[in-house]
KETI-393114 format. One line per 4 residues: for each residue x, y, z of C-alpha. Coordinates in Angstrom, 3 decimals, always signed. Layout:
X Y Z | ...
//
This chain:
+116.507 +51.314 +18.176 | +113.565 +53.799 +16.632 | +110.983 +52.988 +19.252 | +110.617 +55.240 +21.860
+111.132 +53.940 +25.603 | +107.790 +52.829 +27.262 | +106.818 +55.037 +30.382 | +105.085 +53.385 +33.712
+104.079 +55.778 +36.237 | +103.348 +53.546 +39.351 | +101.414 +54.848 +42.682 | +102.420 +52.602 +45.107
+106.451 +51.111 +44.125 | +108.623 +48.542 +46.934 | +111.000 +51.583 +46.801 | +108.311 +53.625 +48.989
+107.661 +50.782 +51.289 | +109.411 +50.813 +54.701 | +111.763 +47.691 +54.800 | +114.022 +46.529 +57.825
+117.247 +47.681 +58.194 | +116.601 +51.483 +55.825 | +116.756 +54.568 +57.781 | +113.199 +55.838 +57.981
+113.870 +59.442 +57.220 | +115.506 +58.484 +53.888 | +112.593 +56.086 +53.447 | +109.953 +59.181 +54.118
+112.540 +61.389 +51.488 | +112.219 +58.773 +48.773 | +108.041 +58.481 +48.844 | +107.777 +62.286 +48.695
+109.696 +62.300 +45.719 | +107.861 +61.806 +42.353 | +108.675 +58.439 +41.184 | +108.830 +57.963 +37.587
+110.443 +54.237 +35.608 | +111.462 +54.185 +32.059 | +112.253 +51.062 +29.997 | +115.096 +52.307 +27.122
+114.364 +49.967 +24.448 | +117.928 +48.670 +22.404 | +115.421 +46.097 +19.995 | +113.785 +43.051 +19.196
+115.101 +40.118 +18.166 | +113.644 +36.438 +16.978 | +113.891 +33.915 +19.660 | +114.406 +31.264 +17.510
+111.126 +30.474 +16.123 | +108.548 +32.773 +14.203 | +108.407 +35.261 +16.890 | +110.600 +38.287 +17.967
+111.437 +38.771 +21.846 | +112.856 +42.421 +22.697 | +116.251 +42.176 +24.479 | +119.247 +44.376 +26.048
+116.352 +46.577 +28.141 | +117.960 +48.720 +30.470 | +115.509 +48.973 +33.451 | +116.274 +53.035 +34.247
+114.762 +54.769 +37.583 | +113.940 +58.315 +37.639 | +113.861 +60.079 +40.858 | +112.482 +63.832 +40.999
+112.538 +66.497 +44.305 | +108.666 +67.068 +45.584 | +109.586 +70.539 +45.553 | +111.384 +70.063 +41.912
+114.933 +70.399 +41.161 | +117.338 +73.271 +41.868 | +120.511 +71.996 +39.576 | +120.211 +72.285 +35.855
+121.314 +69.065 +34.786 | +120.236 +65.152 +36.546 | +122.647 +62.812 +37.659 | +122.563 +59.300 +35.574
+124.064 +56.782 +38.659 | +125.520 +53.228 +36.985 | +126.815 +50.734 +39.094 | +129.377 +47.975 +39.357
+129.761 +44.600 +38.279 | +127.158 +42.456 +39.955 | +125.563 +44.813 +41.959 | +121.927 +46.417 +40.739
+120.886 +50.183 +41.032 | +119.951 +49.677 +44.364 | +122.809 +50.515 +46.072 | +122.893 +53.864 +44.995
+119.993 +54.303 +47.210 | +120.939 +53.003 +50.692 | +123.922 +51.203 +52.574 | +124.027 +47.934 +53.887
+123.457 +49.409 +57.223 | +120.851 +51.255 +56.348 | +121.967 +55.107 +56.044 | +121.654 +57.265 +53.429
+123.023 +56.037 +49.801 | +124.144 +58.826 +47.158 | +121.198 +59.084 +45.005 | +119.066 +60.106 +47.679
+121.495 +62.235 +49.109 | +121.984 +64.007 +46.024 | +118.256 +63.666 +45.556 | +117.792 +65.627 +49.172
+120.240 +68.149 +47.652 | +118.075 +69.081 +44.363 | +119.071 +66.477 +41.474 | +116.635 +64.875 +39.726
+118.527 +61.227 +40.157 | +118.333 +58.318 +36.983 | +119.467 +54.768 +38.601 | +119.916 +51.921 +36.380
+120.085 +48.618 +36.092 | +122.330 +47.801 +33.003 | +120.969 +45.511 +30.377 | +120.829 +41.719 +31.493
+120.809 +42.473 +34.681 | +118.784 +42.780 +37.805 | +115.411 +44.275 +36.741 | +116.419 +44.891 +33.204
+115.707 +41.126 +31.765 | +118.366 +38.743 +31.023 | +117.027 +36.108 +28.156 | +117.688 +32.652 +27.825
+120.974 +32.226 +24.863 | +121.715 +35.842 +25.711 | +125.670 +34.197 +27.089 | +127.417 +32.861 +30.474
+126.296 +34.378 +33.416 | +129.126 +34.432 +36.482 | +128.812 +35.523 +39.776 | +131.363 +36.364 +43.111
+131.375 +33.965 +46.342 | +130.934 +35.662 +49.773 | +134.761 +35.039 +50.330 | +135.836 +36.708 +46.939
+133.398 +39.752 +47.982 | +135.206 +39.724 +51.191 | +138.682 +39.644 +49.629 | +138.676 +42.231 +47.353
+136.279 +44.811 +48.439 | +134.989 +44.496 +52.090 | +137.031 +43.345 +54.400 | +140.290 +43.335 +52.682
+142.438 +43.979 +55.788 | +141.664 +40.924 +56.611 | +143.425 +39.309 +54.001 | +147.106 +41.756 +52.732
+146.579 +40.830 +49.055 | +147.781 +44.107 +47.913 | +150.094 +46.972 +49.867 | +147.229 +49.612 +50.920
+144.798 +46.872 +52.010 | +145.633 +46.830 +55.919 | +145.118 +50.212 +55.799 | +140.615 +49.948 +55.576
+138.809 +50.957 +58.742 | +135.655 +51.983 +57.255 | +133.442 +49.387 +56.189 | +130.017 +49.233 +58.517
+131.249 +46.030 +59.918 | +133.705 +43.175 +60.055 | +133.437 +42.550 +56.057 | +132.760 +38.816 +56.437
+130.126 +36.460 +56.012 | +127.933 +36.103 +59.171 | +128.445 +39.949 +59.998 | +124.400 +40.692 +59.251
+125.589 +44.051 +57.767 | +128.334 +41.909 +54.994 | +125.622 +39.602 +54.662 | +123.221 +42.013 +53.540
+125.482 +43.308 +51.066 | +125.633 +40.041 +49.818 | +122.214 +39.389 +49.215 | +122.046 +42.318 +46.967
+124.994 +40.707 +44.547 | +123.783 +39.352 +41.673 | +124.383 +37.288 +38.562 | +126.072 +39.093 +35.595
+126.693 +38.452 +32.024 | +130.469 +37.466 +31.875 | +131.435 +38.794 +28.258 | +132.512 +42.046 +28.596
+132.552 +43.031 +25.232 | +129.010 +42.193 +25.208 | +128.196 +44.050 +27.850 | +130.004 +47.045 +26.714
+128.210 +47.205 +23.400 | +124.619 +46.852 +24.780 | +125.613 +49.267 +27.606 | +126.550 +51.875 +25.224
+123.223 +51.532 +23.158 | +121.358 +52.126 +27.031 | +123.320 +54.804 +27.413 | +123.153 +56.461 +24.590
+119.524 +55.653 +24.237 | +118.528 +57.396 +28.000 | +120.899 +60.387 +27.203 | +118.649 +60.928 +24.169
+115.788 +61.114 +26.240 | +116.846 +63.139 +29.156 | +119.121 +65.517 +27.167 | +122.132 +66.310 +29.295
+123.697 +64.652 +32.239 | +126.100 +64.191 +34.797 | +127.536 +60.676 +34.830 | +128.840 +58.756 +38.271
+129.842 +55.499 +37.589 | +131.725 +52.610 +39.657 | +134.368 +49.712 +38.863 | +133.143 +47.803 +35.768
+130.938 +50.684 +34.996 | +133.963 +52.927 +34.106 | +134.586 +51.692 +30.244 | +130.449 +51.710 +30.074
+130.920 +55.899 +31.188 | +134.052 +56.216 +28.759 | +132.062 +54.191 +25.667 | +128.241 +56.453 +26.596
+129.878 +59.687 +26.467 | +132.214 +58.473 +23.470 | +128.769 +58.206 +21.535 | +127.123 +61.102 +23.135
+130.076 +63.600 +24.357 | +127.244 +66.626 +23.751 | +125.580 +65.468 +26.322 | +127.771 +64.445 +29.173
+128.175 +67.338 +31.334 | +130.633 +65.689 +33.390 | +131.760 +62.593 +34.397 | +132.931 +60.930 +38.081
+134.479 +57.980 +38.413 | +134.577 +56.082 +41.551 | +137.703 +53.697 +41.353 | +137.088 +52.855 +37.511
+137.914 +49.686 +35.829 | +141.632 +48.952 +35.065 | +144.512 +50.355 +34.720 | +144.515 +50.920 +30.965
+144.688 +47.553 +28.829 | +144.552 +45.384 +31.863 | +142.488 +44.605 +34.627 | +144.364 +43.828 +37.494
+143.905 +41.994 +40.931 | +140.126 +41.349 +40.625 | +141.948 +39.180 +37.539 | +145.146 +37.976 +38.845
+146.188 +38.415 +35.541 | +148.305 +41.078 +33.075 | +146.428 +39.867 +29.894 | +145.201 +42.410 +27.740
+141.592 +42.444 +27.976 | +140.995 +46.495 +26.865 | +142.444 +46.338 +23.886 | +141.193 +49.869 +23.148
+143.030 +51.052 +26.460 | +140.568 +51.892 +28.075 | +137.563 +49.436 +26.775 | +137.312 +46.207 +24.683
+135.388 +47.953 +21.805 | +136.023 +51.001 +20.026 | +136.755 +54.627 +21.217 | +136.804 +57.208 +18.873
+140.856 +57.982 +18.320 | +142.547 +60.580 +16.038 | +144.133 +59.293 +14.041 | +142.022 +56.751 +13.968
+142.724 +53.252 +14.924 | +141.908 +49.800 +13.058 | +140.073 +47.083 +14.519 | +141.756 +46.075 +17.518
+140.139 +43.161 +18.625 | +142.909 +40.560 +17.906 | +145.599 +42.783 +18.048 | +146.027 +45.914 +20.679
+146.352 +49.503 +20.359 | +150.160 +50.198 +20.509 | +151.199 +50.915 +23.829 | +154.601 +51.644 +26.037
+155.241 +50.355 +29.437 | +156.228 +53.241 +31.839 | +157.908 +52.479 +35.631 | +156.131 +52.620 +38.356
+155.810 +56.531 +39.857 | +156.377 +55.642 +43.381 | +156.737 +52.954 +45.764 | +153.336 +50.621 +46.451
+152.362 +51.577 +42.416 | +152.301 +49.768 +39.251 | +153.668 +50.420 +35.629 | +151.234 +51.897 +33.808
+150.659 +51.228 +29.590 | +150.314 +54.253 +28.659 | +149.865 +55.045 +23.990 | +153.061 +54.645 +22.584
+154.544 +57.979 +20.806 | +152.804 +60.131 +19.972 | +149.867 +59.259 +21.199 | +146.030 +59.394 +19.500
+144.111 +61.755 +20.765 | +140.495 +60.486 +22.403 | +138.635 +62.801 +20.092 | +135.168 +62.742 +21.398
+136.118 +62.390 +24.924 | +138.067 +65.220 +25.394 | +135.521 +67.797 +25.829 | +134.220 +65.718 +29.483
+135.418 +67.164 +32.248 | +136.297 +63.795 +34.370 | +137.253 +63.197 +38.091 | +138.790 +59.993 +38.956
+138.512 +59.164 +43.212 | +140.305 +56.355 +44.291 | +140.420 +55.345 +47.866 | +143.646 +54.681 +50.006
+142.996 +50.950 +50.786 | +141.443 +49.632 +47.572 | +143.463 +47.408 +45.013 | +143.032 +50.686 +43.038
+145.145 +52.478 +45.168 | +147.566 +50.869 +42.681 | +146.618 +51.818 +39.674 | +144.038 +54.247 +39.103
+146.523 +57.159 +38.302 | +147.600 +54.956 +35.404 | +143.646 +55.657 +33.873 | +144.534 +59.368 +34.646
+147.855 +59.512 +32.583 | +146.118 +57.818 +29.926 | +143.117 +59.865 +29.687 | +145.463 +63.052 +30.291
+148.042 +61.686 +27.490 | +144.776 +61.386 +24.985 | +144.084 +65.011 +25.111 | +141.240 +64.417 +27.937
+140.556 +67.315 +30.934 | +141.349 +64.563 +33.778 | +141.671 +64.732 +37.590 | +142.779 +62.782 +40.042
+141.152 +62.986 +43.021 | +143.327 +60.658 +45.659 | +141.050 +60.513 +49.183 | +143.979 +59.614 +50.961
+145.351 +62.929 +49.506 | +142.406 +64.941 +51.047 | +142.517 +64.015 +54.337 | +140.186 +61.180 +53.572
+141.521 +57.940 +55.351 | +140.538 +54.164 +55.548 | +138.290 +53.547 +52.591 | +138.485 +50.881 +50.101
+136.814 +50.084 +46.335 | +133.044 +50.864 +48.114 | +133.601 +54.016 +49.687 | +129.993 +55.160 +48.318
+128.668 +52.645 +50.548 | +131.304 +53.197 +53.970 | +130.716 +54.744 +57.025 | +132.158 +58.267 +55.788
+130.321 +57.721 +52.421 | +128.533 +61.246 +52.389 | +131.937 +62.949 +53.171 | +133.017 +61.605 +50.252
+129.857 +62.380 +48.154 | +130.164 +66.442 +49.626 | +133.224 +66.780 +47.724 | +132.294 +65.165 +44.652
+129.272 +67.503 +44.519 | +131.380 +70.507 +44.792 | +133.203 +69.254 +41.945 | +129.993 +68.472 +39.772
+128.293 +71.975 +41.098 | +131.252 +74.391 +40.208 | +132.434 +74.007 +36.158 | +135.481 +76.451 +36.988
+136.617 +73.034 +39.330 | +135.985 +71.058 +36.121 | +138.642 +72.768 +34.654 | +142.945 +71.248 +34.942
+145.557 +72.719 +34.014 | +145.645 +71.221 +30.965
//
């Protein structure tokens, strides 16, 4: 953890390189930008032998304005479960991703890769690796109209395609999904060094994280809340305790409510690895919603996370539609400046759990920058 992070500074990179199916405007935006890569360094470790191997890199990608930046603080972008950083940058169609629209809009960008996976190195003994079939892809995220698992699903119209496998734009969303380490708690912890780790070096940050990435935004700014500016969070893992439908299951697998290791509570809490933070089961708020656990009374406050600003978006067709205002009760009911930011709500109509990526993605992104660009928005009524 005391070294510093090694530095390249490549000429020529594959991100500057004009590939099939990227919009060549973007592609011309991205190679006039400085490109800079960073390698945040969590340790080293013996392999086994006589010899120590460094593990739990996070591969991080810094993307700067040619003309330089007109906002004050960068953006740190950290994606979902089995995807890589590179679908910040582009869609599977080929238009313009978020990073580089907020890159084309004056933020110096960081994408990363989270430890153990894609180009941050995964090594051998490190744990299980899973991945998701083209059907389960299908089901839950891309063509879920298809299939009624949950009450808002027939309600998606705006996936760039038909969602399936043998639509060329589903299948090359599919060739970007990749292998991921399956213990959560694992990942959590080494997630949370990265995190902390690249916050350190940048100094202060937006965060925008999606899905599985939502405990990783809740446990970085936990250890660095001085430095989180804000934080969005697109359709976050959950509700609290629970992970539903991608699970098919009501175990308790955040035992912290909203993660699987600590979060700094006042009072504070004991180790609740075997046994979960106390917790009352509330009735659902409206028809087509869940229960939510919610902190039993009174609750702890989430003493280092209540000084974020966060915006929770959920989309009208995901399996979040659910159950994402459960995550905003409990973040509220900890003392935390929460808001809920329902598209469906807006005006915005048709999405499901990869709006970033849809057809109306930079809609979508217009507001969220608003929200990021103007700290009297930042602020509930709270």
């Amino acid at each position: 953890m005391g070294r510093r992070p090694k530095i390249w500074r490549p000429q020529d990179m594959f991100v500057g390189k004009n590939v099939e199916g990227v919009n060549k405007e973007q592609n011309r935006a991205i190679m006039r930008s400085k490109l800079n890569f960073l390698l945040a360094i969590c340790g080293l470790t013996s392999d086994g032998t006589d010899s120590d191997v460094y593990t739990d890199q996070m591969y991080v990608e810094r993307l700067t304005p040619v003309a330089g930046t007109s906002r004050s603080e960068p953006i740190i972008f950290i994606h979902g479960q089995a995807q890589t950083g590179t679908n910040w940058l582009n869609t599977p169609d080929g238009r313009e991703g978020w990073a580089s629209w907020f890159l084309r809009h004056g933020y110096e960008v960081y994408i990363v890769d989270q430890p153990q996976r894609g180009r941050s190195p995964y090594m051998p003994g490190d744990g299980t690796l899973a991945t998701y079939s083209a059907e389960q892809i299908s089901e839950l995220f891309t063509g879920v109209q298809h299939y009624d698992q949950w009450p808002q699903a027939h309600l998606h119209t705006q996936w760039p395609g038909a969602g399936q496998k043998g639509d060329p734009i589903f299948d090359q969303f599919y060739a970007s999904q990749i292998q991921f380490q399956n213990d959560s708690t694992e990942v959590q912890r080494i997630n949370q060094a990265g995190g902390a780790a690249l916050l350190d070096r940048v100094g202060a940050a937006h965060i925008i994280a999606h899905s599985q990435a939502g405990p990783l935004g809740f446990l970085i700014a936990d250890a660095r809340p001085d430095l989180v500016k804000s934080m969005v969070l697109l359709e976050p893992q959950g509700p609290p305790f629970q992970q539903r439908i991608i699970s098919n299951s009501t175990a308790i697998v955040l035992p912290y409510g909203l993660t699987s290791i600590p979060l700094t509570y006042d009072p504070p809490v004991s180790n609740q690895t075997t046994v979960h933070l106390p917790f009352e089961d509330h009735a659902p708020a409206a028809p087509g919603l869940t229960d939510c656990l919610l902190q039993s009374s009174p609750p702890k406050r989430l003493d280092h996370l209540a000084g974020v600003p966060m915006l929770i978006v959920t989309s009208e067709a995901s399996f979040h539609a659910g159950f994402d205002y459960c995550t905003v009760k409990y973040l509220q009911q900890g003392g935390v400046d929460a808001q809920y930011y329902n598209l469906s709500e807006a005006g915005i109509h048709g999405n499901a759990h990869f709006f970033f990526m849809e057809k109306n993605n930079l809609e979508i992104a217009t507001h969220v920058r608003k929200w990021i660009d103007d700290p009297s928005l930042r602020v509930s009524s709270l």
